[in-house]
C-alpha angles and dihedrals in degrees: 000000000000087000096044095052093044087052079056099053091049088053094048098043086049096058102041091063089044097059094039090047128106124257083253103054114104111250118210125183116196117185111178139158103283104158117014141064093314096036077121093070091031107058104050087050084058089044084051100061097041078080099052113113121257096243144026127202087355096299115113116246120228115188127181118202121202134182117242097182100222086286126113107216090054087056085049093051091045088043085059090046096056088047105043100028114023095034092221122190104206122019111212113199173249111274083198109089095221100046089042082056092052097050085051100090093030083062087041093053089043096050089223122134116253125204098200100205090204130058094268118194127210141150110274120279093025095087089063095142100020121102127179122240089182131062129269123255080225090063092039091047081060101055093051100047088056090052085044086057098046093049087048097237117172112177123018132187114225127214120175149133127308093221133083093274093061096036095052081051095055088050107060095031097057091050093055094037092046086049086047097053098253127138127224104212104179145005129211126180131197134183116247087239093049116117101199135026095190095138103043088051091060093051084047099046099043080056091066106197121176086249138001127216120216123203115194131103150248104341095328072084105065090063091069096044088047098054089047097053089045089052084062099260109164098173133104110300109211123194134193120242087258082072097054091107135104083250097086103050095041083054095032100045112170103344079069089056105114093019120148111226129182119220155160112264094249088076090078101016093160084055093058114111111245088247093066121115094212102048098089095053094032085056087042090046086041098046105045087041100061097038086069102034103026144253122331092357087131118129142174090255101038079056088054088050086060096042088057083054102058098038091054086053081055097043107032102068091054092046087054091054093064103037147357118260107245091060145093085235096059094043082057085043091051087057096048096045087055104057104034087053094094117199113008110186114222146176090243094050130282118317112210106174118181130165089266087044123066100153098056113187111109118233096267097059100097121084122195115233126191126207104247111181093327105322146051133299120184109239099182 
């Protein structure tokens, strides 16, 4: 109920400032996971834009938050909101895969520019005004292979969600382990909303590959690796970056210790070589985070929400020189600026965006990190 009527008040708040607010303000409709199976990824999003400043290039930022619930026809509905009633000029949203997929054609019709806050796949061309804030599974798979390799791994069980997000994981998983000599034995597959994975664990197990990958998110991760660990399972425990939050190891507890984990940089942004692009915004985005939220309250998504931030600080001053926010014009600008920006260091990796590319981070984004006594510890 607190959490609720503080959601509310946001709303309300949200749209108070958007009806009093001026035709040249920039409307920005979020709509994330708040309550549901992926509340984890959505909330510190939501955390994450609470510090954005409240204005950028001089123009005031409105921004409307709404709750999708985890389910794909409510961030439709709220898509359709921002478009038809609010008159948004960028969507920001979801941070659940499914629901990010669904809003995909509602951003295209509307010709608004979507940052989709979760890796969502779609047939090429579809994606014409959706651009991914968070990394590809593509980008994260790599990562992970190369561990693989160095490890010397050379067969590996997969259990993941049924769902797009963990089928565009075992897609792009099984083709670079396949190129890198790695067999996939064996593939599970759970609902979001499942409470056990018993069965699923045994088929795995009796398989007996050198690692498993799980593929599940927030702390809906730690129940997998937990049933796989409880089946007796003693070899190498892989996670997605959707699982690069505290959540895991609070609900895991020690059956997590050990585990392999791909991120973003900004996870472990004191552990970043000096070299790394990456390292100045990821301890900016680290430092005034957890000032307001506490120590060690840093995730993968409350990263992305930074990483909105500082792309629309880069974007924004071209598209108003072109046109005015409020306007079918701007929306257009937005787009080009965007992908005429180039590199745009941050915290999360380098974001290089281009008509052809709508995803941005280059391969060698993602770092591996291991549980060590109940927290991270950088492995690459």
């Amino acid at each position: 109920m607190h959490q609720s009527a503080k959601l509310a008040a946001l709303i309300a708040l949200a749209g108070t400032l958007c009806a009093g607010s001026a035709q040249a303000d920039i409307t920005i409709g979020v709509t994330l996971p708040l309550t549901g199976p992926a509340s984890g990824l959505g909330i510190p999003v939501k955390n994450g834009i609470a510090l954005w400043p409240q204005s950028i290039a001089g123009e005031k930022l409105n921004v409307i938050v709404l709750d999708d619930a985890t389910d794909p026809t409510a961030g439709v509905k709220n898509a359709r909101r921002f478009i038809s009633e609010d008159k948004v000029d960028l969507i920001v949203g979801s941070a659940a895969t499914p629901v990010a997929v669904a809003m995909i054609d509602v951003a295209a019709e509307g010709q608004t520019l979507q940052f989709a806050v979760s890796p969502a796949v779609v047939p090429e061309g579809r994606d014409a005004w959706t651009y991914r804030i968070a990394h590809s599974t593509a980008v994260m798979a790599h990562a992970i292979v190369e561990h693989m390799k160095k490890q010397g791994v050379k067969s590996v069980g997969f259990l993941g969600y049924g769902d797009a997000y963990g089928e565009a994981w075992l897609k792009d998983f099984s083709a670079k382990a396949q190129a890198a000599g790695i067999k996939l034995l064996a593939v599970e597959r759970f609902q979001r909303a499942d409470t056990s994975v018993t069965a699923q664990a045994l088929k795995l197990v009796s398989a007996s590959p050198d690692a498993m990958l799980v593929v599940a998110s927030g702390s809906g991760a730690a129940m997998p690796h937990r049933a796989l660990v409880e089946r007796g399972y003693k070899g190498k425990i892989y996670q997605t970056h959707s699982a690069a939050s505290r959540d895991l190891m609070r609900v895991g507890g020690k059956d997590v210790e050990g585990a392999f984990v791909v991120s973003g940089p900004a996870t472990v942004a004191e552990q970043l070589p000096d070299g790394n692009p990456s390292k100045k915004p990821a301890l900016q985005f680290v430092t005034e985070y957890e000032k307001a939220y506490g120590a060690g309250s840093r995730n993968q998504f409350a990263a992305h929400a930074y990483d909105i931030r500082l792309v629309l600080e880069t974007i924004v001053p071209a598209a108003l020189k072109k046109a005015k926010p409020g306007t079918k014009e701007f929306r257009a600008a937005l787009k080009d600026a965007l992908e005429a920006a180039g590199p745009i260091a941050v915290s999360q990796g380098v974001l290089d965006y281009s008509p052809k590319d709508h995803w941005g981070f280059t391969p060698e984004t993602g770092v591996i990190l291991k549980v060590v006594n109940g927290d991270w510890k950088l492995e690459n």
